[in-house]
MARKOLTI-38519 format. One line per 8 residues: number of its first residue (from 1); for each residue x, y, z of N, C-alpha, C. Coordinates in Angstrom, 2 decimals, m for minus. Example, Ala and Ser with C-alpha at 12.3 -4.5 7.8 and 13.67 -1.06 7.14 Angstrom:
REM residues 2
1 = 13.19:m5.69:7.80:12.30:m4.50:7.80:13.20:m3.30:7.80  12.85:m2.25:7.08:13.67:m1.06:7.14:12.90:0.03:7.87 .
***
This chain:
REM residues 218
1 = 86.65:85.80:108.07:86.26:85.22:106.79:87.49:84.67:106.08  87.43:83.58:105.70:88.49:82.70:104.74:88.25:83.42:103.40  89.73:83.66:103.18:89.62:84.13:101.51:90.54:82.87:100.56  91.08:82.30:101.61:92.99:81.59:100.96:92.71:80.66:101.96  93.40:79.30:101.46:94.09:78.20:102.32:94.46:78.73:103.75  95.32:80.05:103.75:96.35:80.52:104.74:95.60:82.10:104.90  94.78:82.72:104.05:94.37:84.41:104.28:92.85:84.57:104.72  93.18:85.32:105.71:91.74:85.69:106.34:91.57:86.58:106.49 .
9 = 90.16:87.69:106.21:89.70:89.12:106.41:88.63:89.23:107.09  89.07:90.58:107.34:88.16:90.61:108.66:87.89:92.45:108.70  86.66:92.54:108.01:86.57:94.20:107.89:86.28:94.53:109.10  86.31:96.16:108.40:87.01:97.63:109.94:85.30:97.41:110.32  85.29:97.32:111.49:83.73:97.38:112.64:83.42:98.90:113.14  83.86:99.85:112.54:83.38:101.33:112.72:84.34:102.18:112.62  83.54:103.44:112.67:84.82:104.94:112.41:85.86:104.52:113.20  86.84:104.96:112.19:88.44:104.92:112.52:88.57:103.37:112.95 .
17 = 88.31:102.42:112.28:88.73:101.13:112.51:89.39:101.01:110.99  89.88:99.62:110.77:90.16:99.33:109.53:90.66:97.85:109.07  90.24:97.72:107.48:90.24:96.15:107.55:91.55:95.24:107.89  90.91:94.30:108.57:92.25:93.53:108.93:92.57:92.10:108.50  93.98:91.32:108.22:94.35:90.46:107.30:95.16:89.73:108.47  94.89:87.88:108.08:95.33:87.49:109.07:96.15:86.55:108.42  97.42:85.96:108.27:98.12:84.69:107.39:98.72:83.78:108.35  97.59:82.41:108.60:97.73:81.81:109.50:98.93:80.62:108.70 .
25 = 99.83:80.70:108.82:100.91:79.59:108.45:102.06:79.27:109.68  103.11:78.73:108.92:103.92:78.19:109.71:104.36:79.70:110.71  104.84:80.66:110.01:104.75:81.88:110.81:103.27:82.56:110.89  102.34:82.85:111.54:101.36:83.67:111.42:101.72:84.97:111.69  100.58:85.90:110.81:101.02:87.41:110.90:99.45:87.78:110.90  99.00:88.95:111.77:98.06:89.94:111.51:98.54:91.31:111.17  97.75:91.81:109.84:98.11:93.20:109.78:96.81:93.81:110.11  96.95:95.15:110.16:96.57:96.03:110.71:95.77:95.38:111.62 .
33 = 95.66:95.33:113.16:94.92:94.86:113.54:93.38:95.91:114.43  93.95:97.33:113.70:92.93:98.11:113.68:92.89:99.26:115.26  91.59:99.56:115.46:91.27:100.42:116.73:91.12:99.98:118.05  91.54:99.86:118.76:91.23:99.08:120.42:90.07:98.99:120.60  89.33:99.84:120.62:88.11:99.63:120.88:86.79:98.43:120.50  87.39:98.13:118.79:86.98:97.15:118.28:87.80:95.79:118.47  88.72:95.66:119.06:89.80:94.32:119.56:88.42:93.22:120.08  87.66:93.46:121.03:87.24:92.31:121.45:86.34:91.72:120.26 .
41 = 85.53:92.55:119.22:85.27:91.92:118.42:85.87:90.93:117.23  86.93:91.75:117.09:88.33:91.16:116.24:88.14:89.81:116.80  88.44:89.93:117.88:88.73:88.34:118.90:87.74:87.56:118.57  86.48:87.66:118.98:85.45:87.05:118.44:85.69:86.48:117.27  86.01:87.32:116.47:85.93:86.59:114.61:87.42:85.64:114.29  88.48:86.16:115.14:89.26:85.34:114.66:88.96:83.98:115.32  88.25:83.61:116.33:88.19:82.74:117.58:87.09:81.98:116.75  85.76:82.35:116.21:84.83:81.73:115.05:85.48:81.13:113.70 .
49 = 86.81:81.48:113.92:87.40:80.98:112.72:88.36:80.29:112.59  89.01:80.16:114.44:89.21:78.25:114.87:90.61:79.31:115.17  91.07:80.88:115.27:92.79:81.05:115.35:92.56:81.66:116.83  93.18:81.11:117.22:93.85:81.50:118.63:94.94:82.92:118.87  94.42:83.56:119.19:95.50:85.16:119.12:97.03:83.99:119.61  97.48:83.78:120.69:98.69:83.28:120.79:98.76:82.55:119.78  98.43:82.01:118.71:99.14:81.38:117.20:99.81:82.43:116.72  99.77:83.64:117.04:99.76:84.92:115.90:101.93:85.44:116.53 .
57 = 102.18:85.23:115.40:103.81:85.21:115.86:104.24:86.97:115.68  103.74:87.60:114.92:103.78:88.95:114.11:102.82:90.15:113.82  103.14:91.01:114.44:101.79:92.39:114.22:102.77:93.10:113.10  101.64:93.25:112.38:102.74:93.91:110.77:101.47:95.31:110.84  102.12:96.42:109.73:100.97:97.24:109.49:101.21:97.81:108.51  100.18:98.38:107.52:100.84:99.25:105.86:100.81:100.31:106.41  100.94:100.59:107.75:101.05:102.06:107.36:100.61:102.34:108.88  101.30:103.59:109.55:101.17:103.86:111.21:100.08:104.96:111.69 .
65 = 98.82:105.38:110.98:98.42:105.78:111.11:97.32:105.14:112.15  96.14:105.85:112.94:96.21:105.08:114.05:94.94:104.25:113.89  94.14:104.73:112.94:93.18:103.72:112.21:93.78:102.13:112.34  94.82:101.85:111.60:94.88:100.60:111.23:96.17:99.90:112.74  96.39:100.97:113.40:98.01:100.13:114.36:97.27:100.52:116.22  96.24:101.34:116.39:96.11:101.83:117.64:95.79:100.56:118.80  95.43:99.43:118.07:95.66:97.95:118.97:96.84:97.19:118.83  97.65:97.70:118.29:99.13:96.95:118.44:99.28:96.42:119.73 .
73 = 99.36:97.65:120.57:100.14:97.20:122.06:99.14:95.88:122.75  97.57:96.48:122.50:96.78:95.56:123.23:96.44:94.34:122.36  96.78:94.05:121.68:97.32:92.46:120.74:98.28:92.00:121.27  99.48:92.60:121.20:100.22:92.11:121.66:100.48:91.62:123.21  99.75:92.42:123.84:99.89:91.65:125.54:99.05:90.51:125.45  98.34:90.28:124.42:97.45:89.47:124.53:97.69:88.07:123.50  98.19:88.33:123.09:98.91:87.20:121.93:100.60:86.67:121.98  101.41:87.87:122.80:102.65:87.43:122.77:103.13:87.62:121.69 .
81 = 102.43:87.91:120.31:103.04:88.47:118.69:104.34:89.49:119.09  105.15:89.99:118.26:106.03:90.68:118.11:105.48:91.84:116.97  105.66:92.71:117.39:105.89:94.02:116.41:106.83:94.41:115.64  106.45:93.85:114.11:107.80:94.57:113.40:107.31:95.62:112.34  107.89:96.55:112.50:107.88:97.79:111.50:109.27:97.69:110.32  108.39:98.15:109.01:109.25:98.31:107.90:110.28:99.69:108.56  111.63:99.52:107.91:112.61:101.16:107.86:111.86:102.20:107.79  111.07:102.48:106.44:109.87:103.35:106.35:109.37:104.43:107.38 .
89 = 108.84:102.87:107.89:107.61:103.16:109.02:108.84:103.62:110.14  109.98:103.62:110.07:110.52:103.94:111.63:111.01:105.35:111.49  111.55:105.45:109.94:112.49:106.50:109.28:111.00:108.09:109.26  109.93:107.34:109.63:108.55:108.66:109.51:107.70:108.36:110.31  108.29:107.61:111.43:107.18:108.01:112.61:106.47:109.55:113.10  107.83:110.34:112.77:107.51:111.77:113.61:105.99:112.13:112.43  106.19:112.03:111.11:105.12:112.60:110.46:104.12:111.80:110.52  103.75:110.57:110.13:102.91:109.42:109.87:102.65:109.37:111.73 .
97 = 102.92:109.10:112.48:102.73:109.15:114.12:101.82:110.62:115.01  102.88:111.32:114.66:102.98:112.43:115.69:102.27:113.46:115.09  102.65:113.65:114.09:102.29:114.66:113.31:100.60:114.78:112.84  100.39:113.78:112.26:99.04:113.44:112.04:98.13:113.53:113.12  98.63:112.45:114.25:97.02:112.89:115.26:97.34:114.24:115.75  98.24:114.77:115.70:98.19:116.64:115.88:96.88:117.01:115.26  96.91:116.64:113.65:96.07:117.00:112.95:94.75:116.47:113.30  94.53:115.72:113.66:93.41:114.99:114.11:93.28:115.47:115.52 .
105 = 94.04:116.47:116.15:93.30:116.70:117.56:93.58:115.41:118.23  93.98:114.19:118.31:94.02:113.29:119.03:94.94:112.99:119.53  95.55:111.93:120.87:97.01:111.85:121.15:97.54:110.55:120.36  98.61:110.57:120.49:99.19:110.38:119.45:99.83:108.54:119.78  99.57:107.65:118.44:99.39:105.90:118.97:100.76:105.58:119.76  100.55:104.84:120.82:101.77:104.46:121.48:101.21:102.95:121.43  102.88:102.57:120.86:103.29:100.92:121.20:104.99:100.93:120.73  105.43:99.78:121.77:107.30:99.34:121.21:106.73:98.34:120.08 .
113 = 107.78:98.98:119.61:108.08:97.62:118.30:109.69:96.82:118.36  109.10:95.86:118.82:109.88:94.71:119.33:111.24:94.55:118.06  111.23:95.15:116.36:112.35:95.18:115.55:111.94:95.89:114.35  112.66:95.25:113.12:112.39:95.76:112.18:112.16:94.77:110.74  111.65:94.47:109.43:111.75:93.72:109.13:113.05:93.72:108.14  113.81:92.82:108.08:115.13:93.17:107.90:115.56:92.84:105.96  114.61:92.68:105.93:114.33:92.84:103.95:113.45:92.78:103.40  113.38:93.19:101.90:111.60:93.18:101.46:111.08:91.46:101.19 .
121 = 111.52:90.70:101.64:110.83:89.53:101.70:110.31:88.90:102.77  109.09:88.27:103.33:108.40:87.67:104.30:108.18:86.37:103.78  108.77:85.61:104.50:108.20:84.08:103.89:107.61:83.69:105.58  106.51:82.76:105.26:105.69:82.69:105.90:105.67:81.11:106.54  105.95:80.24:105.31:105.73:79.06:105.18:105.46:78.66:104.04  104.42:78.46:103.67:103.62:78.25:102.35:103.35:79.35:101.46  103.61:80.60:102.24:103.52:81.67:101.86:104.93:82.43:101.70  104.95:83.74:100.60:106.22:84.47:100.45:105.73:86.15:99.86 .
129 = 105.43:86.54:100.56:105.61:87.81:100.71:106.74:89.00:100.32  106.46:90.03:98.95:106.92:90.47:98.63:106.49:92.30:99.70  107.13:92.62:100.38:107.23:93.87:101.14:106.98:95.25:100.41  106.37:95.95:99.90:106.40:97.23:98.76:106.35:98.56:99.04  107.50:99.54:99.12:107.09:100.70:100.02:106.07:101.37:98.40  105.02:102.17:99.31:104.19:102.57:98.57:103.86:103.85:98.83  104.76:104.75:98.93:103.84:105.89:99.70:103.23:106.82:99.02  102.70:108.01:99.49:101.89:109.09:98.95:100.68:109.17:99.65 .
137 = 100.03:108.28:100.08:98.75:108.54:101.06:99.52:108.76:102.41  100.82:108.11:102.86:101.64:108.11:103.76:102.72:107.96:103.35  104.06:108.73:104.16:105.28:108.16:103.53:105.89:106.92:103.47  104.74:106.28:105.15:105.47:104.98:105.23:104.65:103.89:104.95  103.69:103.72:103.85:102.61:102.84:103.36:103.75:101.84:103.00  103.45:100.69:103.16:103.75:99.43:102.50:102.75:98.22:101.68  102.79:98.02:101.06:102.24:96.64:100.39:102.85:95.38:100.72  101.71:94.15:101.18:102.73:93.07:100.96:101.83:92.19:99.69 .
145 = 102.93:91.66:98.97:102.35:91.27:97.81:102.79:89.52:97.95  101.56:88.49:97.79:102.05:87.35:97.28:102.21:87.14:95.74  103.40:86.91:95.36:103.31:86.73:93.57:102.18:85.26:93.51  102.81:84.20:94.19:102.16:83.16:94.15:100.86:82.64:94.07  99.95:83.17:94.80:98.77:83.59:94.89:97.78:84.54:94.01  98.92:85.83:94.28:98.29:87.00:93.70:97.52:87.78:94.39  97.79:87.97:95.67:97.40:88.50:96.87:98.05:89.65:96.88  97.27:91.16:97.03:98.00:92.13:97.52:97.06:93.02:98.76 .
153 = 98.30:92.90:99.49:97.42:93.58:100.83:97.76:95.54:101.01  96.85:96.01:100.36:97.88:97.45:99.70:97.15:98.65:100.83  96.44:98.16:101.59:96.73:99.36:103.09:95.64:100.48:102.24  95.76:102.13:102.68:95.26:102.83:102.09:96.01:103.72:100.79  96.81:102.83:100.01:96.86:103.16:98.62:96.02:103.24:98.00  95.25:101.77:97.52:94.15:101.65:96.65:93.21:101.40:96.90  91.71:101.81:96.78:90.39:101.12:97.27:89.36:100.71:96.24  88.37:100.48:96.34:87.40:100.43:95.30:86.74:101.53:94.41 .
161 = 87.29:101.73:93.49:87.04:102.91:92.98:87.45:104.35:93.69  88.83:104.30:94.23:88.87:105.80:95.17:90.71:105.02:95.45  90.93:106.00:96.15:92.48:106.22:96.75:91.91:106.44:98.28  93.44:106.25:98.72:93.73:106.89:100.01:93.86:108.74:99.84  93.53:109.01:100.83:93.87:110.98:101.28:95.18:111.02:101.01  95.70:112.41:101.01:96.93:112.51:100.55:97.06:114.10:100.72  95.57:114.88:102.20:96.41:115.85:102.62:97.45:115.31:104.34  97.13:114.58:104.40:97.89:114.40:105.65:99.29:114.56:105.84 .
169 = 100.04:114.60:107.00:101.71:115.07:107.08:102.35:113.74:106.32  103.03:114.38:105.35:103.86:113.67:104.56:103.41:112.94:103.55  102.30:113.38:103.04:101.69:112.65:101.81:101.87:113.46:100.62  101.56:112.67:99.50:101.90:113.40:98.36:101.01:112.47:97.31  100.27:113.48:96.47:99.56:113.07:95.18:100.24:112.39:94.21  101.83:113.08:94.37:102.57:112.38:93.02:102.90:111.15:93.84  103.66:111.26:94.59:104.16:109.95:95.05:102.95:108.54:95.03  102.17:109.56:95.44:100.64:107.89:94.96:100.41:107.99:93.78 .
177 = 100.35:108.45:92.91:100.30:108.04:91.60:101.61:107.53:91.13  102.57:107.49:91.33:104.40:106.53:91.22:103.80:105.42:91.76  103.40:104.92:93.10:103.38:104.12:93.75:101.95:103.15:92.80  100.73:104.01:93.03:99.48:103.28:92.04:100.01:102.44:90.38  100.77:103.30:90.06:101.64:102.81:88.51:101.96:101.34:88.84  103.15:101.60:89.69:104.16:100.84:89.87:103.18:98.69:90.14  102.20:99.07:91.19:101.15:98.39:91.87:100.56:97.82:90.54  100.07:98.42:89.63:99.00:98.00:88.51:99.50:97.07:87.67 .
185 = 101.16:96.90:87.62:101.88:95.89:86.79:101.67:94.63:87.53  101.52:94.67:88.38:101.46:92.82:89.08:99.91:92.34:88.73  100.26:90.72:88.70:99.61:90.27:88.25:98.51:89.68:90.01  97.26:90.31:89.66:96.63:90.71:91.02:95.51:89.79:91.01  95.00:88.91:92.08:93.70:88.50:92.02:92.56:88.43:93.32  93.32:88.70:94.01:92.92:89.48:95.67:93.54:90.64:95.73  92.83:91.83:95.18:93.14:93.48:95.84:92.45:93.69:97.60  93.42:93.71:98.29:92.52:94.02:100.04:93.32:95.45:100.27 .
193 = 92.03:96.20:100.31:92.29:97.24:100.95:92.29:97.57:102.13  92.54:98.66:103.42:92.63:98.81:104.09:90.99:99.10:104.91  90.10:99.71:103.94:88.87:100.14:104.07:88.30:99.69:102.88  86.54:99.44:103.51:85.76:99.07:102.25:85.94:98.01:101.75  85.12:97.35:100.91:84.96:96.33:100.38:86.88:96.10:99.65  86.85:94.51:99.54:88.10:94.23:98.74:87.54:93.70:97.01  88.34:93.09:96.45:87.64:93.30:95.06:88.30:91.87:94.92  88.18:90.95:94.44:88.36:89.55:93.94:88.09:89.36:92.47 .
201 = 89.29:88.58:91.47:89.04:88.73:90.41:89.81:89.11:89.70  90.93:88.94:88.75:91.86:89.19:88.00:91.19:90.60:87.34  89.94:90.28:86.67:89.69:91.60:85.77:88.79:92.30:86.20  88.13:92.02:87.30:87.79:93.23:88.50:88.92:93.76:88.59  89.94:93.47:89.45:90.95:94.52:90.15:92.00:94.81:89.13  92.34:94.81:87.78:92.60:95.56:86.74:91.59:96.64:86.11  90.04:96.14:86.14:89.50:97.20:85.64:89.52:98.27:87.11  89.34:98.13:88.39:89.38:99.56:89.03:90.98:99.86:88.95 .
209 = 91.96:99.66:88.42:93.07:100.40:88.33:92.98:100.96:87.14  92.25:100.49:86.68:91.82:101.32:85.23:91.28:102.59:85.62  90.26:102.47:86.40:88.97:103.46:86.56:89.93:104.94:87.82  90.72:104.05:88.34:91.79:104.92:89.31:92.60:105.91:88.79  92.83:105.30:87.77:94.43:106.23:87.00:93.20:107.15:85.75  92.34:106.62:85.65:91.02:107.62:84.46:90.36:108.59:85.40  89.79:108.30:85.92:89.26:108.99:87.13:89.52:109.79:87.97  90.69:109.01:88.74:90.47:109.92:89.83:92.30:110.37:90.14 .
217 = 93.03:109.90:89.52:94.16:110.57:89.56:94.83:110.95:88.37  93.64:111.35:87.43:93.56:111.73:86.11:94.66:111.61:85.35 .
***
């Protein structure tokens, strides 16, 4: 689905999948590109929507949990994209990685990541991407924010009326409420979350940061 000139979404297709964001420009990037299992459908929708996986230069992710990164590797054999992980995400693999599908009973996501991204800015082309570590649902959550636009792609920080979890290894209540604060000052008009509906709308996605910080992280 077209949201932007250059942004495309593409919600999570079942348990443990999650929504995914595509910025087809001079550099293209997919984030999270979600659960393997759901990849061939992914394909389908990006392919109905005229993008060719080999256009895709970059597998990005807010966060390494295996919901949103467990098709990294199989994107990438299949697109030729590169994997880059924020410091973050490399500096807390053992918890955000290893640690977690412990907790989950599951084994634990394998893929190389081809580097790192080497500052908080992504320019795209037409696009410019502000990088945001965000953690507390994870240590290594990131946001990427367009000022320009007003695009924020905020992973499982924020959702529609709700947060991300925050018993998992290395999460923290305070740290997401620092991080939710910090988030609510930009000037927002595409909130995409990681799960669930996204919210469109300058004073939609101010009033659920309203209803977030009243509510539910009191």
């Amino acid at each position: 689905m077209k949201l932007t000139k250059n942004l495309y979404f593409y919600p999570e297709k079942g348990m443990m999948d999650s929504n995914t964001y595509v910025i087809k420009d001079d550099t293209s990037i997919i984030i999270d590109p979600g659960l393997t299992q759901f990849l061939p459908e992914l394909l389908q929708d990006l392919q109905r929507d005229g993008i060719d996986p080999k256009e895709i230069d970059i597998i990005a992710n807010t966060h390494l949990h295996g919901d949103h990164c467990w098709a990294n590797e199989a994107f990438k054999k299949i697109s030729g994209a590169k994997i880059l992980i924020h410091p973050s995400q490399k500096d807390s693999w053992e918890a955000t990685v290893t640690q977690t599908s412990r907790f989950f009973g599951v084994p634990a996501v394998e893929f190389n990541h081809d580097g790192l991204f080497k500052n908080d800015r992504l320019n795209t082309g037409e696009m410019e991407f502000e990088i945001i570590p965000s953690p507390g649902h994870s240590p290594d959550s990131i946001c990427f924010y367009c000022q320009s636009e007003k695009i924020l792609i905020c992973g499982d920080v924020i959702f529609n009326q709700n947060t991300g979890r925050v018993d998992l290894p290395g999460g923290s209540a305070r740290q997401l409420k620092q991080s939710i604060e910090r988030l609510s000052r930009l000037e927002i008009d595409y909130l995409l979350p990681g799960h669930m509906d996204i919210i469109v709308g300058r004073e939609k996605v101010k009033r659920n940061f309203e209803f977030i910080k009243q509510y539910v992280l009191g």
